[in-house]
Structures are given as structure tokens and as C-alpha cells.
DOBAZA-529548 format. One record per residue: residue number from 1; x negated, y, z of N, C-alpha, C in turn. Coordinates in steps of 0.05 Angstrom, whole numbers. Each point is the difference from the previous one (the first is absolute). Layout:
N
{NUM {X Y Z} {X Y Z} {X Y Z}}
...
# end
This chain:
326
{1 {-17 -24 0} {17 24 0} {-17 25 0}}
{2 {-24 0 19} {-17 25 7} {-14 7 -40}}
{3 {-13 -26 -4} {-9 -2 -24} {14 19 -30}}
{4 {29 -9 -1} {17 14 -17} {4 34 2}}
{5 {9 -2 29} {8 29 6} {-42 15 -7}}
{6 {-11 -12 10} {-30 12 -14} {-7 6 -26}}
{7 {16 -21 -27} {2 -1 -23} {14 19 -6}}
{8 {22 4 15} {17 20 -6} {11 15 8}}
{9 {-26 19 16} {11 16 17} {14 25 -11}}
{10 {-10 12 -23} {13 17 -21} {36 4 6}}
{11 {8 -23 -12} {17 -6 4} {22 5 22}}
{12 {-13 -14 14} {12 1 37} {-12 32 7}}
{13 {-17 12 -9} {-3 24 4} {21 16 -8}}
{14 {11 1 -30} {27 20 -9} {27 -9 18}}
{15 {2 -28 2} {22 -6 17} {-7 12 37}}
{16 {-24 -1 5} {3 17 26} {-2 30 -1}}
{17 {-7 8 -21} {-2 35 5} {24 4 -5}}
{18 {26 -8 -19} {26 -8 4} {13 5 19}}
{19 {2 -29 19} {8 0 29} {-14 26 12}}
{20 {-20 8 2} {-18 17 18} {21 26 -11}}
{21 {12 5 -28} {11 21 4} {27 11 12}}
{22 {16 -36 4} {22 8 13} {-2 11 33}}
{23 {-25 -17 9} {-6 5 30} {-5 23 10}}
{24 {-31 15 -15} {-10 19 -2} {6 19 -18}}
{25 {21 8 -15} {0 19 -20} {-12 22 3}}
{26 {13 15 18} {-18 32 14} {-28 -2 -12}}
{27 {-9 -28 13} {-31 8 3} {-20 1 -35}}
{28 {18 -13 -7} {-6 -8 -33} {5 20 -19}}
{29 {21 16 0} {10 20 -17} {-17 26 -14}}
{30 {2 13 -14} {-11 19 -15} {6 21 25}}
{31 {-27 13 13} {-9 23 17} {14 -17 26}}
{32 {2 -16 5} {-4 -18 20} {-20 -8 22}}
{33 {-7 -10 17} {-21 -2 28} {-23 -16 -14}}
{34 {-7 -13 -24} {-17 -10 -15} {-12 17 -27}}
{35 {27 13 -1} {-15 19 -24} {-11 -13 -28}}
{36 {22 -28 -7} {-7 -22 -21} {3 21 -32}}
{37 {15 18 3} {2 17 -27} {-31 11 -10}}
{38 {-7 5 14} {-39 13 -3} {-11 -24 -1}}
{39 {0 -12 20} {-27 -28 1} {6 -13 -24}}
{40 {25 -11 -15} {-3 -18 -18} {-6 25 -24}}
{41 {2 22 -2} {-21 16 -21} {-27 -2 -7}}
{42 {-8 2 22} {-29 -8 8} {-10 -28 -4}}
{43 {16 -17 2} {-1 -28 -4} {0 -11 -27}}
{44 {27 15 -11} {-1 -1 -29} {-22 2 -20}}
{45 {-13 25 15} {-28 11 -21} {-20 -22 6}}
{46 {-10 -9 27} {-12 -20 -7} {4 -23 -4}}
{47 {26 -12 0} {-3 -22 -15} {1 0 -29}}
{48 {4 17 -17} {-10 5 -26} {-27 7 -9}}
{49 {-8 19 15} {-33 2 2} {-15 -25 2}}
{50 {10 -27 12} {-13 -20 0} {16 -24 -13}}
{51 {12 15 -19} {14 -4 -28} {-33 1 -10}}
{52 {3 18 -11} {-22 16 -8} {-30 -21 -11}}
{53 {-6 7 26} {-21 -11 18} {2 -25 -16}}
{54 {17 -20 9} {1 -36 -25} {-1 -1 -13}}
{55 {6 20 -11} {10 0 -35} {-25 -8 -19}}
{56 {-1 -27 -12} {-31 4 -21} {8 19 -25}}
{57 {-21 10 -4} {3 13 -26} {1 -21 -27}}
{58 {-30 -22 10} {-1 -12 -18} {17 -22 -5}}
{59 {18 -14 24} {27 -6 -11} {22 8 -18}}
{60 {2 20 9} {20 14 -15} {-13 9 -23}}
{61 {-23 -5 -13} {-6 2 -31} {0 -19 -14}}
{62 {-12 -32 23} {10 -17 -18} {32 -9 -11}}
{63 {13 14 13} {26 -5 -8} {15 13 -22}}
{64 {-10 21 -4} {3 18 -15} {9 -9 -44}}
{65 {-9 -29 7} {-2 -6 -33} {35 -14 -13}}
{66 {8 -10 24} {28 -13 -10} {22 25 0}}
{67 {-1 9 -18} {18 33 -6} {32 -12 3}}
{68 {-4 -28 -12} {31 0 -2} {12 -14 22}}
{69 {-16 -7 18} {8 -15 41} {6 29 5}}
{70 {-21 15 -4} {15 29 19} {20 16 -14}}
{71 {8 3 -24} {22 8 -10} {28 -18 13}}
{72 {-3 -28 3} {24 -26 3} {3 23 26}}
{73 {-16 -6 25} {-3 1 33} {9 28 -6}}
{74 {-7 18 -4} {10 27 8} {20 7 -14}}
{75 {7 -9 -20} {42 -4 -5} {14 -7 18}}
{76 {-11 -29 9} {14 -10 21} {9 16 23}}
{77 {-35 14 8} {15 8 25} {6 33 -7}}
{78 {-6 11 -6} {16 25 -10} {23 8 -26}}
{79 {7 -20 0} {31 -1 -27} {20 -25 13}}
{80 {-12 -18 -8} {22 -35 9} {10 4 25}}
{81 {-17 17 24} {4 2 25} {27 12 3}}
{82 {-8 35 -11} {24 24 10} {32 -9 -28}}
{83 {-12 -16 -19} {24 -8 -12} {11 -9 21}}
{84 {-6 -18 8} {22 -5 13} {17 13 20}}
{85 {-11 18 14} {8 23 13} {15 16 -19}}
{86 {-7 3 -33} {24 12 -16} {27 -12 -8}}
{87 {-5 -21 1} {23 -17 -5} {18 -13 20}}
{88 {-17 -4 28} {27 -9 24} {-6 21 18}}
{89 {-12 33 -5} {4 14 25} {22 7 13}}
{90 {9 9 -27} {42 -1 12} {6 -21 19}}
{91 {-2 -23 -8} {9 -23 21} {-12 2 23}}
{92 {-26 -1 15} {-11 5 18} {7 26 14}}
{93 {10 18 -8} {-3 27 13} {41 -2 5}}
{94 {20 -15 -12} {23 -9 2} {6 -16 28}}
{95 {-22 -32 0} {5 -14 20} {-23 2 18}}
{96 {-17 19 0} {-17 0 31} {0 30 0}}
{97 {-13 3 33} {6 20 9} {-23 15 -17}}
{98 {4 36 -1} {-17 14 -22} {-32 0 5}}
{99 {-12 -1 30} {-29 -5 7} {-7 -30 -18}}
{100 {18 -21 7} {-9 -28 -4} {-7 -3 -31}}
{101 {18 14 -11} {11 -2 -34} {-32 14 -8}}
{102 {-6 29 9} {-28 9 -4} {-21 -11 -2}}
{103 {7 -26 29} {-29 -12 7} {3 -20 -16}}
{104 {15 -16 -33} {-6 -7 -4} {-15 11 -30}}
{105 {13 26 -3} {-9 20 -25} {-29 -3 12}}
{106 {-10 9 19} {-28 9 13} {-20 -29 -7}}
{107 {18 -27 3} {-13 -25 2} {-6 -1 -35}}
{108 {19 11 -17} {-6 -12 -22} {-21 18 -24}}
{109 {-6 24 24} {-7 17 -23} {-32 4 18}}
{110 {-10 -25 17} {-28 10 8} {-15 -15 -22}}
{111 {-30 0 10} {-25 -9 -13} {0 -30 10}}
{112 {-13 -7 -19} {-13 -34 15} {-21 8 28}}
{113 {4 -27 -2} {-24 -1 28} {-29 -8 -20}}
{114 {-23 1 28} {-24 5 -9} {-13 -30 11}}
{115 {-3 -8 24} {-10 -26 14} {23 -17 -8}}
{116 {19 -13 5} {16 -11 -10} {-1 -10 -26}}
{117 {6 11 -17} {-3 -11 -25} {-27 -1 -7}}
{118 {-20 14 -1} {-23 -20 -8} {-4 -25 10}}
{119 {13 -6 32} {-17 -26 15} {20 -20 -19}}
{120 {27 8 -1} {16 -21 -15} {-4 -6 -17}}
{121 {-15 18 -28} {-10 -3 -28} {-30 -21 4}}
{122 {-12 8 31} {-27 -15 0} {19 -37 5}}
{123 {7 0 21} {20 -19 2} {2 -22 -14}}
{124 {12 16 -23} {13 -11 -28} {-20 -3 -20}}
{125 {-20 4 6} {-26 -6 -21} {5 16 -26}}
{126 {19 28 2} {0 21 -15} {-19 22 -5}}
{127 {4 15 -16} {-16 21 -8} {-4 26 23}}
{128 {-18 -1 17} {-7 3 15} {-10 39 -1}}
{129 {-8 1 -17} {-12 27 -9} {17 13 -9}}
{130 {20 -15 -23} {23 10 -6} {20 18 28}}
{131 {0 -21 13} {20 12 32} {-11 15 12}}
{132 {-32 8 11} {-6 19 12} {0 16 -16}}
{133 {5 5 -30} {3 19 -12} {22 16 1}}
{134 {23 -19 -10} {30 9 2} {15 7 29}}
{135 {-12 -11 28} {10 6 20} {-14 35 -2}}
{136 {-17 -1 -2} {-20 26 15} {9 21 -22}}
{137 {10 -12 -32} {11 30 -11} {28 -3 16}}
{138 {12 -21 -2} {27 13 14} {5 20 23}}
{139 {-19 -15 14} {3 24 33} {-16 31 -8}}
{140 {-8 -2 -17} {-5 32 -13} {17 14 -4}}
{141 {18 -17 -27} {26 15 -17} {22 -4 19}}
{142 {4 -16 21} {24 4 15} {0 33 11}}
{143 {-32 3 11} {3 25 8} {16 26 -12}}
{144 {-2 -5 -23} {16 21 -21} {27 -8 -3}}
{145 {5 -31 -5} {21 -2 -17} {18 -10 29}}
{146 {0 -11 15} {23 -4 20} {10 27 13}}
{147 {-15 19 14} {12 24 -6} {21 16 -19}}
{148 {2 -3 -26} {2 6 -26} {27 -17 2}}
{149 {-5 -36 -3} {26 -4 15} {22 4 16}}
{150 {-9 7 25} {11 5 19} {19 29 -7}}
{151 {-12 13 -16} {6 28 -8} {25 -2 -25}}
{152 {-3 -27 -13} {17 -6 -23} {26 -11 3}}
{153 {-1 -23 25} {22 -15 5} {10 6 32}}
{154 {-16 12 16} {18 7 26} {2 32 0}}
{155 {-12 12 -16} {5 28 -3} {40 6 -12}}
{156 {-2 -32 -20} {22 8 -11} {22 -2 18}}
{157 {-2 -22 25} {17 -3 19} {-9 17 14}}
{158 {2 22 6} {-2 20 17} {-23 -4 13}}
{159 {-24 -14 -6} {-23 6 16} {-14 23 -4}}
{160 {-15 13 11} {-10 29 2} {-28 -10 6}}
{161 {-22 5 -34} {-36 -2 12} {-9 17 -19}}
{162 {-17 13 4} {-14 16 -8} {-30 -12 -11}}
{163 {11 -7 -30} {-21 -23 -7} {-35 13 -9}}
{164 {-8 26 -10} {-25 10 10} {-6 4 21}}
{165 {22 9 26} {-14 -6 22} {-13 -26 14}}
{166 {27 -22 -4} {-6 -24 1} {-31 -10 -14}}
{167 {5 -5 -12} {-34 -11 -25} {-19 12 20}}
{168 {-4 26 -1} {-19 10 10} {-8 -3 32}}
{169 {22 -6 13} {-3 -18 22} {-16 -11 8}}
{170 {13 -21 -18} {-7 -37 -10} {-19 3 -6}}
{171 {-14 15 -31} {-23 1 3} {-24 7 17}}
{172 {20 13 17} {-32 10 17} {-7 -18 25}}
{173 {19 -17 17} {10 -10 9} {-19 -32 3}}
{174 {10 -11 -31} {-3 -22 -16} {-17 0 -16}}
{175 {-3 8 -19} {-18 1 -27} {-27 12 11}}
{176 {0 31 17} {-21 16 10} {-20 -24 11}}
{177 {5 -13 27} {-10 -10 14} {-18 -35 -11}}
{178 {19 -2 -19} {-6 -23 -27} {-25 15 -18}}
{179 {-5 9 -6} {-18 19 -11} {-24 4 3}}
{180 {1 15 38} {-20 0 10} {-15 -23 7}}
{181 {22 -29 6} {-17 -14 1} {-13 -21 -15}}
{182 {9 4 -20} {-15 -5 -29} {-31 16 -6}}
{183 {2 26 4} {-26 12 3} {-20 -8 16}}
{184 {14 -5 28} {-24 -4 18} {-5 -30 11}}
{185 {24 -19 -32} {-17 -30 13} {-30 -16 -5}}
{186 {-16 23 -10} {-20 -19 -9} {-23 1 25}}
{187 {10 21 19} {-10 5 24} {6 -7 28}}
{188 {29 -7 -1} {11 -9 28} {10 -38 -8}}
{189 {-8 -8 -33} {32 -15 0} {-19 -23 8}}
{190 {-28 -8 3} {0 -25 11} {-4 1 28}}
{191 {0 20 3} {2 2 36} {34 -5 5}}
{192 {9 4 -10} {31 3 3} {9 -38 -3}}
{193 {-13 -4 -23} {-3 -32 -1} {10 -17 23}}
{194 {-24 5 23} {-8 -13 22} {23 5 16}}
{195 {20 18 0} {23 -3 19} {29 -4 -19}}
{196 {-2 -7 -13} {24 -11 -25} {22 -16 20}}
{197 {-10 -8 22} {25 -20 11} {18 22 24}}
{198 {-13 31 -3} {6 18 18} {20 9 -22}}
{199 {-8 16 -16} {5 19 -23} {24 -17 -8}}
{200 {2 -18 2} {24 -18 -22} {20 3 3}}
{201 {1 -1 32} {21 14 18} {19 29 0}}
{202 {-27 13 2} {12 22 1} {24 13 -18}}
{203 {-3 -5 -18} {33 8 -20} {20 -14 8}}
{204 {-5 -16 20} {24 -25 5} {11 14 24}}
{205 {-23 15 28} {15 13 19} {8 28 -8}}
{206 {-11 7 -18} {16 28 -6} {26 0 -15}}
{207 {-2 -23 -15} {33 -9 -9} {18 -6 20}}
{208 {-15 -4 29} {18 -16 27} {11 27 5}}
{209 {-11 27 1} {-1 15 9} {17 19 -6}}
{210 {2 -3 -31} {29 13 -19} {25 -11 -2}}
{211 {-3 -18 4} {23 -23 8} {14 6 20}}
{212 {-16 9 23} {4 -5 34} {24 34 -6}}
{213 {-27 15 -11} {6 33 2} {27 -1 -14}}
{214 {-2 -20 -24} {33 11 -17} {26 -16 10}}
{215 {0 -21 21} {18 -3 4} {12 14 28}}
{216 {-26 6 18} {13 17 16} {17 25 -6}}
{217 {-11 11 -23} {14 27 -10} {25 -10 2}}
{218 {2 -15 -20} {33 -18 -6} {14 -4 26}}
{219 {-9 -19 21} {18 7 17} {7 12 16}}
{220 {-24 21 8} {2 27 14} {26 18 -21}}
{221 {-9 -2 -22} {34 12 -20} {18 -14 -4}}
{222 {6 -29 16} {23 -15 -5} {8 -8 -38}}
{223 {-17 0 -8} {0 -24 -37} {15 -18 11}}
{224 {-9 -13 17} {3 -35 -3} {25 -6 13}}
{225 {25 15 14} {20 -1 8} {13 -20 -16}}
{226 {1 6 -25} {18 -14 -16} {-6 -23 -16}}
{227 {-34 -10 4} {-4 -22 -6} {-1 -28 14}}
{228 {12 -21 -15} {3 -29 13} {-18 -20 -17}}
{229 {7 -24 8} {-26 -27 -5} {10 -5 -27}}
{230 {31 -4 -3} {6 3 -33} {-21 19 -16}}
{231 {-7 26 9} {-5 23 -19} {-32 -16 -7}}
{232 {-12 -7 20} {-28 -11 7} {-5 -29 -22}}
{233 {18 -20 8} {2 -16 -30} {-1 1 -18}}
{234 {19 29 -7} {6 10 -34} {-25 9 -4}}
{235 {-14 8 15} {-40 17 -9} {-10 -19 -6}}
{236 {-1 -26 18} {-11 -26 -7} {1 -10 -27}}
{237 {29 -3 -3} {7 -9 -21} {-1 14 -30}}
{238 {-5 20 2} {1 16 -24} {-33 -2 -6}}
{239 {-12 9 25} {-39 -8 -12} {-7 -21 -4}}
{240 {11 -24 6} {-10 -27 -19} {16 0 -14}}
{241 {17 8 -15} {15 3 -24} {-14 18 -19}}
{242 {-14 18 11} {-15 26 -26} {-23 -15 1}}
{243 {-20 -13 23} {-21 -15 -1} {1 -23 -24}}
{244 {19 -17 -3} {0 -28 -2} {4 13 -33}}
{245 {24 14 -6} {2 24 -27} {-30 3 -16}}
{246 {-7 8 13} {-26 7 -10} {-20 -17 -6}}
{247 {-11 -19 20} {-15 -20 -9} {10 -10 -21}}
{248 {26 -9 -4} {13 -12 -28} {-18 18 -22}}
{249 {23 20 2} {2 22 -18} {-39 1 -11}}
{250 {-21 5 14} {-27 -4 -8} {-12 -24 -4}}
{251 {7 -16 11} {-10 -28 -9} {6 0 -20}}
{252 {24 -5 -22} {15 2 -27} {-12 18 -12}}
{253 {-4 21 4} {-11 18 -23} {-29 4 -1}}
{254 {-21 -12 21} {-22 -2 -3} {-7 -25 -15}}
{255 {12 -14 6} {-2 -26 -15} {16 1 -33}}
{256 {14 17 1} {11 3 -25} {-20 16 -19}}
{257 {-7 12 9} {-24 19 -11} {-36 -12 -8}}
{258 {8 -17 11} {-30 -19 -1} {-22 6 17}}
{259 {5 7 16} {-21 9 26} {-17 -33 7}}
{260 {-21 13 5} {-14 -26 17} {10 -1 16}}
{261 {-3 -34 12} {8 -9 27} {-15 24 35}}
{262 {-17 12 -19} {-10 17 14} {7 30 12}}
{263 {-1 3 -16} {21 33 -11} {28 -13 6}}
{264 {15 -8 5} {26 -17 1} {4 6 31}}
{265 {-23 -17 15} {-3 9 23} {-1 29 11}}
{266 {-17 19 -6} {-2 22 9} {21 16 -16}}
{267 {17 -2 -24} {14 12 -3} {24 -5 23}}
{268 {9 -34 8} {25 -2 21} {-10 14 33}}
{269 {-27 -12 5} {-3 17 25} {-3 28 0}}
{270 {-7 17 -20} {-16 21 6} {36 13 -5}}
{271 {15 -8 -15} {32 13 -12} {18 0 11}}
{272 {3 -23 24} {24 -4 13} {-1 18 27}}
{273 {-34 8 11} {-5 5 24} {17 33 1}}
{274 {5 14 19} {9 18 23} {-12 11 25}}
{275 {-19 8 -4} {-17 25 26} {11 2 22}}
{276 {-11 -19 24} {19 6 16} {-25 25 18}}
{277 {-20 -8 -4} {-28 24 10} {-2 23 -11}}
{278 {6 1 -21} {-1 33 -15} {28 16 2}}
{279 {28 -29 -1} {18 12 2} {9 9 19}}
{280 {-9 -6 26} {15 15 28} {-9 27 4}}
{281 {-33 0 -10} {-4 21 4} {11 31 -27}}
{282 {4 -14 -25} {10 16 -16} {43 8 14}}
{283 {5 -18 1} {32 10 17} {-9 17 24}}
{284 {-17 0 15} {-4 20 17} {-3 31 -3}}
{285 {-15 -4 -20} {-16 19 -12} {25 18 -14}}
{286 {18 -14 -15} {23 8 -14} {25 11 10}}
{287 {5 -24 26} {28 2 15} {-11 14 23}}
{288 {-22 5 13} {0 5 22} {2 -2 30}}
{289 {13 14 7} {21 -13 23} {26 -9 0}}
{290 {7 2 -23} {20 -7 2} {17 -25 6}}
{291 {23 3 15} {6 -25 11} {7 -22 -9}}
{292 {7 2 -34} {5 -24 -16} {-18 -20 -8}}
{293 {-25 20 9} {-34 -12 -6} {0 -39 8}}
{294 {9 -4 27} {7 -22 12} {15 -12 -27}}
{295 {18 -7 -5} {21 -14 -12} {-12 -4 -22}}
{296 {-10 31 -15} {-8 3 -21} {-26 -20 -6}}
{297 {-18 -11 22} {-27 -13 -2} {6 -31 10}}
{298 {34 -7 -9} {7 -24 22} {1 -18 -36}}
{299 {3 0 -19} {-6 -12 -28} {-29 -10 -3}}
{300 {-17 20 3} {-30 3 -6} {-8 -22 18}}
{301 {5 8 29} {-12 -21 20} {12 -29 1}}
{302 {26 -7 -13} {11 -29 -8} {-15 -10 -12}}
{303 {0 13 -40} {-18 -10 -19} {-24 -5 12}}
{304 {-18 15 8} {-26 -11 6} {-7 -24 6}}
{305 {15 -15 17} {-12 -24 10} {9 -15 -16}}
{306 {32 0 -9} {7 -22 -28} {-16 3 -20}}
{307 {-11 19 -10} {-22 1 -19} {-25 -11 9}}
{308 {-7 -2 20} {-25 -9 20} {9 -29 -7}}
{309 {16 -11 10} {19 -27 2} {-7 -10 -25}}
{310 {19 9 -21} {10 -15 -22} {-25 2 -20}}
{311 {-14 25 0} {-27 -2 -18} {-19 -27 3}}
{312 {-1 2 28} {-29 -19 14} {9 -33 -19}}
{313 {25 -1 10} {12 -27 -15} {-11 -7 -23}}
{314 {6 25 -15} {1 -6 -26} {-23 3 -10}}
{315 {-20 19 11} {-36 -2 -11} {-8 -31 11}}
{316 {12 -13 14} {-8 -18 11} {5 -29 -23}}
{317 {24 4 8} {10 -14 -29} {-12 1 -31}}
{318 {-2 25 -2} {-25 7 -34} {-27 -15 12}}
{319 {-10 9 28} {-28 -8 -1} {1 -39 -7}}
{320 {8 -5 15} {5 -35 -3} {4 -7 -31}}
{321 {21 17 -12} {5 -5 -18} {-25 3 -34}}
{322 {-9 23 8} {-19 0 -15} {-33 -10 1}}
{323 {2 -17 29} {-25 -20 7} {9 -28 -13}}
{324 {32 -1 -2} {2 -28 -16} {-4 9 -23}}
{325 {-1 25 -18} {6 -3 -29} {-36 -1 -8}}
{326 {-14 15 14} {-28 -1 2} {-14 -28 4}}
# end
């Protein structure tokens, strides 16, 4: 039991900063006795700074040659994604409440993830270079273009953002701190090396930390009055429904297209994934304090682990599978 909850403490971490906010809300809240609105600012910058900091250069050049893996992957996740947010947003914003309906606009219009999908493309004995390529442009262009979203499809439902202020945020925020530490890894990054099992962390408790901060807001402003375990199912059930969607939907057309068994791989992992590390802190950055922030980050934080879940399976399944065809 000790073992698992160790494996997964992440996990049991969002489900206790959760609980911790019904107990403690006061103390959690934006200008609150912790003061979590500033600290996860501060937090934010450096865990992108050591964004930064990992990032190979010379990875991401070898990847650079399969033009048409990163054309497939960045359709996916910036077009295939918010379609579908064009085509059933009416329905979502009809049968759930207007925060929840957001948080699934917000789920469908982030970046891929960056660790995730490469380990799953390594996994899967996929194109490996390809994925740290296509993860690391995505969490670039999200910076621009999920904003831009957010400005397109909740602006039209009465959301209110101020999308140059936003970007410029984000960029300074996100991108800034990514930047610098790109410049200064050829000087700190194998020192940085040697504590990798520290560092790995850290985006994981500052995600605890936005979590903790956004749902206290919420129930310090009473959101959650009106939600039940039905409403909580229907989130369930709709993210392994857009998850499971998708793998189809890219398996078939990568394979239809003639992709290597390789590129096949990093096109399904690197396409299907959803930010749950870049994205808490980009809804922060966007929504603020605001108290729908909670509800609004309750989609994002479902998918993650079914995508965690259902990926691992299935690179698992390719890996086996392509040690027998080998």
C-alpha cells in the first residue's frame, strides 16, 4: 500500500489539496494566510526556467527532418482538438454547468505535454526525436494560440480576456523563464543533472499548489453548491470518450497515410496528450482568481491520468508488439 501511494503520490496529492480545500479554504485562497496567488507565480517561473534548463537543443534538431509527423501532431492538437469544441460546444455549455462546459473548451484547446509523450513514444520503440520535437514546439505555440482560443470560443460566451495582455503574460511568465534557461544551460545544466530526482518534482508541487489555491477560491465563493457525483461521472465519462476518439481517430489516419511504425507512434502519443503542467499554470495566468478556476481545472485534472492510464497500455502493447514483428 505504502509502495503505490509512493508511485503515486501526484495523484493522492491533487485528491488531497482537494479535501485540504474543503477543510482549510481561508487558508488556501487568493490573498489568503498562505498567500498561494504570488508563491505559485514564482513557482511557475521556475518550473519553466527548468523547462529551459532540459531542453536539448540537439534533440530537438534531430527531429526536425519528419515535416510531415509535425504537420499530422500539430493539426491534431491545435484544429482536431477545438473542432470539437466547434461542433458540441453548444451541447456542453446546454447540459453542464457554464465553468465545467469551459473547462472542457480550456481541455481541448491546450498544448501537448512534454515528458509524457516522449517516454510513451520511447516506450513504443517510436520516433523518439520526432516527439521531443513536436512536444517542445507545441508548448511554445500553445503559448500564443490557447490564449487566442480562449479569446475565440469563451469570449463568444461571454468570457471577457484581454488577449495581448494575456500572451504577454504567458509569455513572460512561461516562455521568458524557458528562454533564459536555454541560455544559461551549458553552464548550470550538468550541475542541475545531479539533482534531476529533486527538479522532477518540482512542477508536480507547484501544480499541488494551484490546484489547492483554485479550489479554495471556489469554495470560499460557493461554485460547487450545485455540483453532485452524477456531474463528476459525466467529466469521467466524456474524457475517455474524447481520449479513446482520438486514439482511433490518429491511429487510422496515421496509418492511413503511411507513417512508419515509428512516426505512428509519436504521432498517437505526442497528439492525443493534454498539458496538465503548462496548463494549470496557463488557466491561472488567464482566469485568475476567479472562482470558476476550480471547476474550470476539474476536466484537465481527470484527462491527465486516463491519458497517463490508457497511453502506458498501449505503448506497451506497440512495444511487445513490434519486438515480435522485429
Amino acid at each position: 500500500m505504502f509502495s503505490l501511494l509512493k508511485k503515486e503520490w501526484f495523484l493522492v496529492g491533487m485528491l488531497a489539496a482537494i479535501g485540504l480545500s474543503v477543510i482549510l479554504p481561508n487558508a488556501g485562497a487568493s490573498h489568503g494566510l498562505l498567500r498561494l496567488d504570488q508563491v505559485t507565480q514564482w513557482g511557475i517561473a521556475l518550473v519553466f526556467f527548468l523547462h529551459g534548463v532540459n531542453l536539448s537543443p540537439r534533440e530537438v534538431r534531430k527531429g526536425l527532418g519528419s515535416w510531415r509527423l509535425h504537420v499530422f501532431i500539430q493539426l491534431a492538437t491545435f484544429a482536431v482538438y477545438p473542432l470539437i469544441w466547434i461542433l458540441l460546444g453548444q451541447w456542453f455549455e446546454q447540459f453542464l454547468p457554464q465553468a465545467l462546459a469551459f473547462g472542457f473548451c480550456f481541455l481541448l484547446i491546450l498544448p501537448s505535454t512534454i515528458s509524457s509523450s516522449v517516454a510513451m513514444t520511447a516506450i513504443a520503440g517510436g520516433n523518439v526525436p520526432g516527439a521531443i520535437f513536436n512536444a517542445s514546439l507545441s508548448s511554445v505555440l500553445g503559448i500564443f494560440l490557447t490564449p487566442l482560443f480562449v479569446q475565440l470560443f469563451m469570449g463568444m460566451s461571454g468570457g471577457h480576456v484581454d488577449l495581448g495582455d494575456t500572451v504577454g503574460h504567458i509569455a513572460t511568465l512561461l516562455l521568458l523563464p524557458m528562454v533564459i534557461g536555454q541560455v544559461i544551460r551549458p553552464f548550470i545544466g550538468e550541475w542541475l543533472r545531479q539533482y534531476k530526482s529533486v527538479t522532477s518534482k518540482l512542477d508536480k508541487l507547484v501544480i499541488l499548489l494551484i490546484v489547492y489555491n483554485a479550489f479554495c477560491d471556489s469554495v470560499v465563493r460557493g461554485v460547487w453548491h450545485d455540483f453532485d457525483v452524477m456531474t463528476l461521472f459525466t467529466v469521467i465519462a466524456l474524457c475517455t470518450v474524447i481520449l479513446l476518439l482520438m486514439i482511433v481517430l490518429l491511429m487510422s489516419l496515421s496509418k492511413g497515410l503511411g507513417f512508419s511504425p515509428e512516426d505512428q507512434a509519436a504521432a498517437l502519443f505526442c497528439g492525443t496528450k493534454k498539458t496538465l503542467a503548462a496548463g494549470v499554470p496557463m488557466a491561472k495566468v488567464i482566469f485568475g482568481a476567479s472562482p470558476m478556476l476550480g471547476m474550470l481545472l476539474l476536466p484537465i485534472m481527470i484527462y491527465h491520468p486516463l491519458q497517463i492510464f490508457i497511453c502506458a497500455v498501449l505503448a506497451n502493447k506497440l512495444a511487445v508488439k513490434n519486438n515480435n514483428a522485429s
